[in-house]
VOBA-1610 file (N, C-alpha, C; in pm, whole numbers, padded with zeros to 5 digits, always signed):
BEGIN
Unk-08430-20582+05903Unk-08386-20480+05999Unk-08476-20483+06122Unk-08416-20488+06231Unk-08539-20535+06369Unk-08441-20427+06470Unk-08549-20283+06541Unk-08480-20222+06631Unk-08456-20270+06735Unk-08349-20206+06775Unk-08281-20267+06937Unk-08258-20151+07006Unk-08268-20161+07138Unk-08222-20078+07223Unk-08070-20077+07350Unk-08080-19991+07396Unk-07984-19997+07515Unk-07994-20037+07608Unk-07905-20078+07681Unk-08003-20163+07809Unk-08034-20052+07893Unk-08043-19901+07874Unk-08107-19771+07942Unk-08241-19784+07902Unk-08230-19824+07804Unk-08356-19778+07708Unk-08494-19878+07735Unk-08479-20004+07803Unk-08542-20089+07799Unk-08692-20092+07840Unk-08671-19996+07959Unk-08833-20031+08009Unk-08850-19864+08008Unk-08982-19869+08011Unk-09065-19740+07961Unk-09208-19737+08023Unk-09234-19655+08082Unk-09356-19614+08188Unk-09514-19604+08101Unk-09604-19582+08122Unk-09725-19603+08032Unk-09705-19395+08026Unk-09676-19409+08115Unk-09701-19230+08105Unk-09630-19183+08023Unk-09496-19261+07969Unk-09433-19211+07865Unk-09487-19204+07758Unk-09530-19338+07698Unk-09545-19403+07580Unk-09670-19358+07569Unk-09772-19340+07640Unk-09972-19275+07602Unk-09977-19211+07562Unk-09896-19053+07542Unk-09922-18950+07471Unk-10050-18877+07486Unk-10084-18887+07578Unk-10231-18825+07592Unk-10322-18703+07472Unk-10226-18670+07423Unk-10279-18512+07315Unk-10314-18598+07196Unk-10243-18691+07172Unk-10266-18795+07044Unk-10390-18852+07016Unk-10436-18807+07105Unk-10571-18916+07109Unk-10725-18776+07093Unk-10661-18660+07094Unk-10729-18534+07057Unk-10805-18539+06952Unk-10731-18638+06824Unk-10792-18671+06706Unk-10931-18714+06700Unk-10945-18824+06833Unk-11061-18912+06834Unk-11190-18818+06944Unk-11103-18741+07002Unk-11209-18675+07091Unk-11278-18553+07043Unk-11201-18425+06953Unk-11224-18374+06896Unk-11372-18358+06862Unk-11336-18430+06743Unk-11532-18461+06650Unk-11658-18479+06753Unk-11594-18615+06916Unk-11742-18514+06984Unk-11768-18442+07030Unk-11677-18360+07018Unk-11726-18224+07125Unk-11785-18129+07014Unk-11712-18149+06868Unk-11749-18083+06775Unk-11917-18097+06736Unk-11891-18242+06714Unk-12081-18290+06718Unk-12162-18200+06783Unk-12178-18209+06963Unk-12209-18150+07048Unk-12226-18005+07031Unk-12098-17923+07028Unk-12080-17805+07011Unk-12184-17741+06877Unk-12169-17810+06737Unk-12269-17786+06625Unk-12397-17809+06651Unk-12455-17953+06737Unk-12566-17986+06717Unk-12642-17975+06841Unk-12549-17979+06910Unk-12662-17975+07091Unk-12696-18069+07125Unk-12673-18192+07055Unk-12714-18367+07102Unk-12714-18424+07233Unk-12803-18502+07283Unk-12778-18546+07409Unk-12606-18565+07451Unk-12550-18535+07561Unk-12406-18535+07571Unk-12400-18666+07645Unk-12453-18758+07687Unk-12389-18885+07742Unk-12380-19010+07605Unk-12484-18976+07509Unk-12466-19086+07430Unk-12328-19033+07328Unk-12291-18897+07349Unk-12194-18859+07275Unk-12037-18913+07324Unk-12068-18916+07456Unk-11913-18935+07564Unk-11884-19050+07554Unk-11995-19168+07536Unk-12002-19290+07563Unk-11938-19304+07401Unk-11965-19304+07290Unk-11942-19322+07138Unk-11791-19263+07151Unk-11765-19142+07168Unk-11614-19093+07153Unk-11520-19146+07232Unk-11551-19173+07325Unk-11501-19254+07434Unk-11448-19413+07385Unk-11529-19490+07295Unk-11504-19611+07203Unk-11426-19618+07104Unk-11470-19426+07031Unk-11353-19391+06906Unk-11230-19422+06983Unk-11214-19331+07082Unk-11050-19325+07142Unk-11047-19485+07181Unk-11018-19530+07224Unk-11053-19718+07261Unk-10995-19760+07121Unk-11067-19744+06986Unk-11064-19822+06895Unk-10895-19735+06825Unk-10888-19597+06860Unk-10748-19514+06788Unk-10676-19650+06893Unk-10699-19631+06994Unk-10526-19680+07107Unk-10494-19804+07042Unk-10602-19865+07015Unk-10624-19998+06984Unk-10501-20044+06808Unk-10522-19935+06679Unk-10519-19911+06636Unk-10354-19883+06663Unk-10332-19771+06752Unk-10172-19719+06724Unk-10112-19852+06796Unk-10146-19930+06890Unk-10032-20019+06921Unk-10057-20140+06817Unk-10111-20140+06732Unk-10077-20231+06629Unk-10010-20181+06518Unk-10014-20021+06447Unk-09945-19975+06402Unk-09745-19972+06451Unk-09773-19961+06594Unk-09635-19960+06714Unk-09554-20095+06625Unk-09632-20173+06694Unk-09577-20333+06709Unk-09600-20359+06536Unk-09664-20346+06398Unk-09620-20373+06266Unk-09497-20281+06215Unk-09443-20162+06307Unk-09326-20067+06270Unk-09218-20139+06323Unk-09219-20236+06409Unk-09114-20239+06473Unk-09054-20382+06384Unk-09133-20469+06370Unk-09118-20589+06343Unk-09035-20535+06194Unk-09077-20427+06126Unk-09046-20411+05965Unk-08922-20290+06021Unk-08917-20305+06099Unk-08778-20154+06124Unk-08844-20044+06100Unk-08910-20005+06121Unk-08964-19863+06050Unk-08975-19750+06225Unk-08942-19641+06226Unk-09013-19598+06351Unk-08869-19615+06471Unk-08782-19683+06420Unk-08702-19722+06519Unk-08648-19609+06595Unk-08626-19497+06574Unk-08577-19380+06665Unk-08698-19343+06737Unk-08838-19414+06756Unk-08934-19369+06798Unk-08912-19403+06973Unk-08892-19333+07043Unk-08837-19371+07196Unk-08991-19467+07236Unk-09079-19371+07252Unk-09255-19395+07317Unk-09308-19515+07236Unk-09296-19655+07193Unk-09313-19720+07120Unk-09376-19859+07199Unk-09522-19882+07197Unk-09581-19969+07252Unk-09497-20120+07313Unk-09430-20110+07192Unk-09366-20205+07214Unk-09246-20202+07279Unk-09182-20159+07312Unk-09086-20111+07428Unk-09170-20102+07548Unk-09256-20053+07540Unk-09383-20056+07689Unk-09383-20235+07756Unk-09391-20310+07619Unk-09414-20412+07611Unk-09315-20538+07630Unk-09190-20477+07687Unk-09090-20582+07674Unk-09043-20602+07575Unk-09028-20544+07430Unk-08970-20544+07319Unk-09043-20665+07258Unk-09147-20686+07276Unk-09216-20814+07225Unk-09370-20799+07170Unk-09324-20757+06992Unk-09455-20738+06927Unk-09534-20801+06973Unk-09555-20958+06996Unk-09714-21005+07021Unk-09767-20944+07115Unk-09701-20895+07209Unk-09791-20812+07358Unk-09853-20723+07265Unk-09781-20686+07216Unk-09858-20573+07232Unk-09970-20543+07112Unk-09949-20637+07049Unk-10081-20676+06930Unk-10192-20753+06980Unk-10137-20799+07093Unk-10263-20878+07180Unk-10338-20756+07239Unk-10241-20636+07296Unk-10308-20509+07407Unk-10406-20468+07271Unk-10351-20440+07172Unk-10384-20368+07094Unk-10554-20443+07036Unk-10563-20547+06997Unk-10677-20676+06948Unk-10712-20657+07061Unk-10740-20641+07176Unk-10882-20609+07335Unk-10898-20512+07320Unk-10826-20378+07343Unk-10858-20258+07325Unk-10942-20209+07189Unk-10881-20246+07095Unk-10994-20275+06946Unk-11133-20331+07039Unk-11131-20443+07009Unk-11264-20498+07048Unk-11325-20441+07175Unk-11305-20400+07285Unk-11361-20318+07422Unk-11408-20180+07301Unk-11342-20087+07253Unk-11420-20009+07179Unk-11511-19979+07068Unk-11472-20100+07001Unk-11642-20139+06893Unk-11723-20200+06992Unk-11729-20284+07115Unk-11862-20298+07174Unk-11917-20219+07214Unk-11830-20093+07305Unk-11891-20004+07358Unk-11965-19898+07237Unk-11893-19900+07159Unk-11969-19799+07057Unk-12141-19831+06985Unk-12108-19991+06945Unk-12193-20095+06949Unk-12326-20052+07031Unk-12266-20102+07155Unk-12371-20057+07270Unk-12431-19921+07300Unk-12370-19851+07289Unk-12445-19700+07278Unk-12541-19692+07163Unk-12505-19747+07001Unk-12588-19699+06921Unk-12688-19801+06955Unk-12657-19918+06981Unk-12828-20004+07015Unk-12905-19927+07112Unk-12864-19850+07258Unk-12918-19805+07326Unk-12986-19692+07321Unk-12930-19618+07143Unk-12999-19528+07102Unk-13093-19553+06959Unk-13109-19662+06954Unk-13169-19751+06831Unk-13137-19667+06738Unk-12980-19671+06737Unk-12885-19600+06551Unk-12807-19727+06557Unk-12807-19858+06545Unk-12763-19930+06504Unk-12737-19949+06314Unk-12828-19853+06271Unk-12793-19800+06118Unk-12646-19714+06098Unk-12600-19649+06230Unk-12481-19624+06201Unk-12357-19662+06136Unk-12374-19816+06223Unk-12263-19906+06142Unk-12277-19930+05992Unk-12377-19918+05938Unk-12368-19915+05757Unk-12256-19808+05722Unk-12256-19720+05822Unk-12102-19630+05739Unk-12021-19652+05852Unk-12003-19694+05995Unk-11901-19702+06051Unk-11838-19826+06028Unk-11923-19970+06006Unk-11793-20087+06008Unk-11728-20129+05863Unk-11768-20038+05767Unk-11642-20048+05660Unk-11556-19963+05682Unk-11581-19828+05722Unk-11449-19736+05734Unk-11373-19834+05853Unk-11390-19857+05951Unk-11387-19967+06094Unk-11287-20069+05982Unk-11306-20108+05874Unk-11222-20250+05846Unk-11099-20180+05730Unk-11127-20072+05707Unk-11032-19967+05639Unk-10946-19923+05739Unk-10951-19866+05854Unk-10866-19819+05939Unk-10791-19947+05989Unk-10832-20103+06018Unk-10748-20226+06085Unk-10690-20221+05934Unk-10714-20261+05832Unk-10661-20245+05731Unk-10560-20170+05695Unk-10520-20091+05773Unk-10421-19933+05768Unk-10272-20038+05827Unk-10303-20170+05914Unk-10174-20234+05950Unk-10157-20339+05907Unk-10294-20418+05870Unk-10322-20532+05866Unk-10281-20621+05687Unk-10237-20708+05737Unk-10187-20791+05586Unk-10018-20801+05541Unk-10026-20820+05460Unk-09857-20856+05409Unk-09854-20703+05344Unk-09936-20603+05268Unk-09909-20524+05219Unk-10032-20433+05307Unk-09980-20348+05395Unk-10079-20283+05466Unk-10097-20155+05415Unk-10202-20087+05427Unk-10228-19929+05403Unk-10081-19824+05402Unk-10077-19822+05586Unk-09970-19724+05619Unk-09827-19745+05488Unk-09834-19833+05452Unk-09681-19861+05324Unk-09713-19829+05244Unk-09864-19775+05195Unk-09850-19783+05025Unk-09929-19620+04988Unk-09930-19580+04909Unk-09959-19442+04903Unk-10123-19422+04913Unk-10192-19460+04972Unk-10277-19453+04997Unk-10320-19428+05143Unk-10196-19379+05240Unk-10211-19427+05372Unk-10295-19296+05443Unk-10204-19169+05376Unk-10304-19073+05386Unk-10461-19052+05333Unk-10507-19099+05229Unk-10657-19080+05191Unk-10758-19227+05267Unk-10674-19318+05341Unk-10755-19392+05456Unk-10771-19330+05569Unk-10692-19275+05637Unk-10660-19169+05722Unk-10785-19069+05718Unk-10795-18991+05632Unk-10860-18878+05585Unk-10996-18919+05666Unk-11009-19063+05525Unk-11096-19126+05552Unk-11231-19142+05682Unk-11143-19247+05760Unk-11150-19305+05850Unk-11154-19162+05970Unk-11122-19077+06000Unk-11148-18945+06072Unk-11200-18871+06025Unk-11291-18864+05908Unk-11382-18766+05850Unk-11474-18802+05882Unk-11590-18916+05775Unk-11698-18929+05737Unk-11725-19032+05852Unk-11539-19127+05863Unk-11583-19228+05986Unk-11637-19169+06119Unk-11561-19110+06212Unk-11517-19054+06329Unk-11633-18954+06337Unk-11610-18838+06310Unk-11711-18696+06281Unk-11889-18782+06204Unk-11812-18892+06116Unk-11956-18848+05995Unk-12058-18940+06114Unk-11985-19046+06182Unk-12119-19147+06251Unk-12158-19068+06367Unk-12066-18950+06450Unk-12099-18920+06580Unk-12207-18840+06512Unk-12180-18764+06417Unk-12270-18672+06352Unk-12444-18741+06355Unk-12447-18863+06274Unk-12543-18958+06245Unk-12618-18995+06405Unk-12525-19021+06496Unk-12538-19067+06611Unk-12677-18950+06690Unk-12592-18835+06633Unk-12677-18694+06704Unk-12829-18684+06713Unk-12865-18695+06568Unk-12979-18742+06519Unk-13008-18592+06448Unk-12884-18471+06414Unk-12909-18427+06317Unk-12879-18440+06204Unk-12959-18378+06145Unk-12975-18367+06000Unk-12943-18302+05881Unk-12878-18157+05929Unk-12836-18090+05850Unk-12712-18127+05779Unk-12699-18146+05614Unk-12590-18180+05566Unk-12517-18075+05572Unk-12540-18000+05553Unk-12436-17944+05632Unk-12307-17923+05726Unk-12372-17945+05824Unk-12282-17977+05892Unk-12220-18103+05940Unk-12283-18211+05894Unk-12226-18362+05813Unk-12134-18294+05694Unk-12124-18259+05582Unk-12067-18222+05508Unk-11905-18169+05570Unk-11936-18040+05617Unk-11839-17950+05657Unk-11756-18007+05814Unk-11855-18065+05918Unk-11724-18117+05991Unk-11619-18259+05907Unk-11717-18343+05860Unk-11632-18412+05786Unk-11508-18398+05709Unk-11521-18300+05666Unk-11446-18233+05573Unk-11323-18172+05644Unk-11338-18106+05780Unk-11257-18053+05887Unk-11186-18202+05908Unk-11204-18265+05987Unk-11187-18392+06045Unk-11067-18463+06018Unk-11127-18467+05827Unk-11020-18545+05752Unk-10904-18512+05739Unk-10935-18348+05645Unk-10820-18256+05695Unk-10731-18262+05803Unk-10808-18232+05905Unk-10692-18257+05986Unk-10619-18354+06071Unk-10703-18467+06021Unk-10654-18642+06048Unk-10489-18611+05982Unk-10507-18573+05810Unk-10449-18601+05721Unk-10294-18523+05763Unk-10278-18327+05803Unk-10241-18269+05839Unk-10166-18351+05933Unk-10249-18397+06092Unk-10138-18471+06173Unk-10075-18586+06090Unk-10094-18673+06065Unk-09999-18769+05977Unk-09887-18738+05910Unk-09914-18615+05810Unk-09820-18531+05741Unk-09747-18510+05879Unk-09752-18445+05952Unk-09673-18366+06083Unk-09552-18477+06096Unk-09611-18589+06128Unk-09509-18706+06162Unk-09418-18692+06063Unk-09425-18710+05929Unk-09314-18757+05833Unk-09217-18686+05832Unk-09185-18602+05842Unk-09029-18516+05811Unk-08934-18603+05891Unk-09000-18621+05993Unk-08907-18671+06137Unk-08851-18780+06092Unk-08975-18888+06017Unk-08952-19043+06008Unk-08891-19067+05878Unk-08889-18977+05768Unk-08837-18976+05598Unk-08744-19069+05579Unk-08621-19103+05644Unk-08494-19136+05621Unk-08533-19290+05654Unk-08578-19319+05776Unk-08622-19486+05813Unk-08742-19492+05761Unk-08848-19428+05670Unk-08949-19452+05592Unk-08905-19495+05488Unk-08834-19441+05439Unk-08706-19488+05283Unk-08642-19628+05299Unk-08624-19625+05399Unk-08545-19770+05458Unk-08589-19898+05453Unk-08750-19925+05492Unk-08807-19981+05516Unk-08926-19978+05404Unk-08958-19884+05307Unk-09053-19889+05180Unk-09166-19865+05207Unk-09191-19775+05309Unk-09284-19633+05320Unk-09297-19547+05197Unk-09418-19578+05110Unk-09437-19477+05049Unk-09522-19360+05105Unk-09464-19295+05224Unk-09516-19217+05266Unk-09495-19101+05191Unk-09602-18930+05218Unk-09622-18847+05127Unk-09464-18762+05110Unk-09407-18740+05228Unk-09281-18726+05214Unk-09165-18819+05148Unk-09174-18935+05151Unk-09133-19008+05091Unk-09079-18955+04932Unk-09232-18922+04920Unk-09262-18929+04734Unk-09251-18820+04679Unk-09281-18679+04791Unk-09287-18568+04736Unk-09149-18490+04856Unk-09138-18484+04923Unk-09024-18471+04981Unk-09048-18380+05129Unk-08974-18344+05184Unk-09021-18268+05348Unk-09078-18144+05330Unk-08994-18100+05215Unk-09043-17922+05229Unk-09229-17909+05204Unk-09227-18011+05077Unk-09383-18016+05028Unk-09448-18062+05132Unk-09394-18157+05192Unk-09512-18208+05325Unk-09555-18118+05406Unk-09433-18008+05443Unk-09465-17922+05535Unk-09587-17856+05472Unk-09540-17804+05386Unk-09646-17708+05262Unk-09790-17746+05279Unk-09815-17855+05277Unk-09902-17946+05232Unk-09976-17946+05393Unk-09921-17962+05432Unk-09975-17985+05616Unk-10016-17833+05638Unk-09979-17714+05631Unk-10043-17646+05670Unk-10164-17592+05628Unk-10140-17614+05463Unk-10276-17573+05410Unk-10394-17665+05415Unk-10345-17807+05495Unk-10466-17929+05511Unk-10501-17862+05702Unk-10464-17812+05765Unk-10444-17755+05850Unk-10554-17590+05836Unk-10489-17534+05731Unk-10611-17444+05755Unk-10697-17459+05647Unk-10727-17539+05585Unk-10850-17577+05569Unk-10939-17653+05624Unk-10881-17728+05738Unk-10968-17774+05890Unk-11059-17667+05938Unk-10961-17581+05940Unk-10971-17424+06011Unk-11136-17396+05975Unk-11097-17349+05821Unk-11189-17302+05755Unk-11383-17392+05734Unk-11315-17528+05757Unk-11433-17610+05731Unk-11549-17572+05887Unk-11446-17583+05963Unk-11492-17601+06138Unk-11580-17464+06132Unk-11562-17378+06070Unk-11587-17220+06073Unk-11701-17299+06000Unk-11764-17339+05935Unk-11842-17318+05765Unk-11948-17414+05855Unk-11907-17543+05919Unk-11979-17598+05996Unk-12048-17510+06084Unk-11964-17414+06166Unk-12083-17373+06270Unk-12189-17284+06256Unk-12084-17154+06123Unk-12203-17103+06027Unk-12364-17185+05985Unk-12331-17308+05957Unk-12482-17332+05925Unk-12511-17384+06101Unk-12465-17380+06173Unk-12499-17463+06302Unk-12546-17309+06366Unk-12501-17256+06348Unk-12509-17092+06418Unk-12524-16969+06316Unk-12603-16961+06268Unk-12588-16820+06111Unk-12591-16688+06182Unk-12659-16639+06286Unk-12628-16511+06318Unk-12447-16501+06380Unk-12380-16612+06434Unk-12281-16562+06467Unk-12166-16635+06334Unk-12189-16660+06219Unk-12103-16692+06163Unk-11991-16599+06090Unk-12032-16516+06042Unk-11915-16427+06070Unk-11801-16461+06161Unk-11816-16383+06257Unk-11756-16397+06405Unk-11687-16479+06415Unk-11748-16645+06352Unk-11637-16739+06377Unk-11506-16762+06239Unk-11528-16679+06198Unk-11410-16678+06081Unk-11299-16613+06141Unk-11318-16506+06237Unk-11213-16415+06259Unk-11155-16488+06281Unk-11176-16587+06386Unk-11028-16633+06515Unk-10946-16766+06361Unk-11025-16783+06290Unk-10921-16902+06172Unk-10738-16830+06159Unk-10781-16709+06098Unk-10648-16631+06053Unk-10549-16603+06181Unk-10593-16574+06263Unk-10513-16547+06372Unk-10446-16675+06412Unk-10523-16784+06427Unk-10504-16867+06516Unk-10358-16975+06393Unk-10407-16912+06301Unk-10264-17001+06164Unk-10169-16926+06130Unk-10221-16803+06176Unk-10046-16720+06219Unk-09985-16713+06268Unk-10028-16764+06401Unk-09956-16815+06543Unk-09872-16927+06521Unk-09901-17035+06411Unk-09851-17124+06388Unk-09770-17114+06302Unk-09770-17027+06179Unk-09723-17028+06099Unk-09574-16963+06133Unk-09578-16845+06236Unk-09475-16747+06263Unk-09387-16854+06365Unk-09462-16944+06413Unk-09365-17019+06533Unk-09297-17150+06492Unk-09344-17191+06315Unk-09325-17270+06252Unk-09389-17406+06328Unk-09524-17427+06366Unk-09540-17496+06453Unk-09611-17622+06399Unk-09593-17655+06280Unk-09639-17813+06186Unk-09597-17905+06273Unk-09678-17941+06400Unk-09592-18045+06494Unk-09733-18133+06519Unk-09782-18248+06513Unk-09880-18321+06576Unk-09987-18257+06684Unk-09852-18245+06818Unk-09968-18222+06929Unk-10000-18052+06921Unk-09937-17956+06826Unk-09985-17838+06804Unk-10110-17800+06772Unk-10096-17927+06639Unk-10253-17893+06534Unk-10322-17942+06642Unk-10303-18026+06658Unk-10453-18092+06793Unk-10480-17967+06851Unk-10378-17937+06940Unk-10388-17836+07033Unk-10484-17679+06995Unk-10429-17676+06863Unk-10468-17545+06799Unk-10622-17578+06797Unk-10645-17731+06743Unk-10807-17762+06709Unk-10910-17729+06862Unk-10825-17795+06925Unk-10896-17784+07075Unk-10972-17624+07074Unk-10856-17517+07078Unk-10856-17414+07106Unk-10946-17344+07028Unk-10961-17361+06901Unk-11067-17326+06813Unk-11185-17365+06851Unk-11240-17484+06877Unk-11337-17554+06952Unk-11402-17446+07063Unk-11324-17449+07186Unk-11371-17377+07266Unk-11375-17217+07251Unk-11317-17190+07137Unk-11307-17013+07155Unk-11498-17050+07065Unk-11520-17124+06986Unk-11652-17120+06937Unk-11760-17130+07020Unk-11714-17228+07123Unk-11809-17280+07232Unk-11777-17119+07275Unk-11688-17065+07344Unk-11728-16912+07441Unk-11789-16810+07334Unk-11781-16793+07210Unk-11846-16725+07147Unk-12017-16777+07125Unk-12064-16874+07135Unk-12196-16963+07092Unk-12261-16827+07247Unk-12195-16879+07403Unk-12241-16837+07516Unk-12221-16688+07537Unk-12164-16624+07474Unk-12161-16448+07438Unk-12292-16422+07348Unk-12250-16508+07290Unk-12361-16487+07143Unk-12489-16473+07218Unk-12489-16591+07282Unk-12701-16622+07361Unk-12742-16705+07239Unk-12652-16797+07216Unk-12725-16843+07061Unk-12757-16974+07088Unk-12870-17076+07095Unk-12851-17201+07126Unk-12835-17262+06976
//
C-alpha cells in the first residue's frame, strides 16, 4: 500500500508541514532544567537546541518510514510531501539534521567537560533512531510507547539535568518521570486519529491493542501525572513554595478535561503553561 495524492495536494510549504508546537517536547525539559536548577542558561539553549535538531531529524524519518509502509496516509503535513513525494529526500533531510544535532550537543558537553553525559545519552540516542530504523522498527511493535517514554525522560530531561551539574536526585528522578509521561501522553494523543490505517499496515500501536476509548483514558492520566511529577520536582527544587505549586495541577486538567482536550499540541501547550505559571510563582515567591 504506497499513499498518493491529488494533484491539489502535491506541494506543501515548510510552514505547513514544521508544526512548530511539536517540537515543545524537546524544548520543554530545558527550560524545566533551568527553571528547577538555575544552571548556566547558554550551555542549556545550546544542548536543547540539538535535542530539537535530533526530534526533527527523527520525525522526518519516522514521515518518510510511514509513507513507504502506508501508514499515516491521511496525514496532510507529511515530510515527505514537503519532499516531492520522494522518501529518500527526505531521509537524507532527516540523516543531516540527526547528525547537525548530536554534534552540536556533542560540542556543548565537551565545552562543558560533561562529555560523561553521553554514557546515558548515546544509547537512549540509538533507541530513539531505532524507533524507525530496521525491517522491524520500534514505532510497529508494542514497545513503541516505553522507547518513547524512554528516550524523553531519563534521555532528554535526565542528560540536560546531568548537563546542569545538579545533583539532587530528586529532581533527576521527578522531572524524568514528568518528561516520559508526557512524551508517552503525546504519542497516545496521535492514535485515535491514526487506529484504522495503524490496523492496516500492523501498528501495534496502544490503541491498536487496547482500543480508543482506553487510549484516551490512558493519555490523560499519563498527562496528569506529568502534572503531578513537574509539581514534586520543583517541591524539592523550591520547598518553601511547594505547596503552591500543586494548586495550579488540578485546575489546569480540568480545563482539559471539561474541553475534552487529549490533542498533542494541547498537552504541550498545557506543559508550557505550567512551566511558566511556576517560573511567575518562583519570582512572587523571592525564592532563588
Amino acid at each position: 500500500m504506497r499513499a498518493t495524492l491529488t494533484m491539489g495536494e502535491k506541494t506543501i510549504g515548510w510552514w505547513q508541514v514544521l508544526n512548530p508546537a511539536i517540537y515543545l517536547i524537546s524544548f520543554l525539559p530545558g527550560l524545566a532544567v533551568f527553571l528547577f536548577t538555575g544552571a548556566d542558561l547558554w550551555p542549556l539553549v545550546g544542548a536543547t537546541f540539538g535535542v530539537v535538531l535530533i526530534q526533527h531529524g527523527i520525525n522526518l524519518l519516522n514521515d518518510a518510514m510511514d509513507w513507504v509502509r502506508g501508514a499515516d496516509v491521511e496525514k496532510y503535513n507529511s515530510w515527505v510531501r514537503f519532499h516531492g513525494q520522494l522518501p529518500k529526500r527526505a531521509i537524507w533531510h532527516g540523516r543531516v539534521t540527526l547528525l547537525l544535532g548530536i554534534a552540536l550537543g556533542s560540542w556543548v558537553l565537551y565545552r562543558q567537560n560533561s562529555l560523561y553525559v553521553l554514557g546515558l545519552g548515546l544509547p537512549l540516542l540509538a533507541l530513539g533512531y531505532g524507533y524507525n530504523a530496521g525491517s522491524r522498527p520500534f514505532a510497529y511493535s508494542a514497545f513503541s510507547e516505553w522507547v518513547t517514554g524512554a528516550c524523553y525522560g531519563p534521555g532528554v530531561f535526565g542528560c540536560l539535568w546531568l548537563l546542569s551539574g545538579d545533583r539532587n536526585l530528586g529532581i533527576g528522578i521527578s522531572g524524568s518521570v514528568a518528561f516520559a509521561a508526557l512524551a508517552v501522553a503525546v504519542l497516545l494523543s496521535h492514535q485515535p486519529s491514526q487506529v484504522l490505517t495503524d490496523v492496516m499496515v500492523g501498528k501495534k500501536s496502544f490503541a491498536v491493542r487496547f482500543g480508543v476509548a482506553k487510549t484516551i483514558q490512558v493519555t490523560a492520566g499519563l498527562f496528569l501525572l506529568s502534572l503531578f511529577a513537574l509539581d514534586a520536582a520543583y517541591s524539592v527544587a523550591r520547598p518553601p513554595l511547594g505547596f503552591a505549586a500543586f494548586v495550579s495541577t488540578p485546575i489546569l486538567f480540568l480545563v482539559l478535561l471539561q474541553a475534552r482536550g487529549w490533542l498533542p499540541k494541547n498537552l504541550l501547550l498545557a506543559t508550557f503553561a505550567k512551566l511558566w505559571a511556576l517560573a511567575l510563582l518562583t519570582l512572587l515567591g523571592g525564592v532563588r
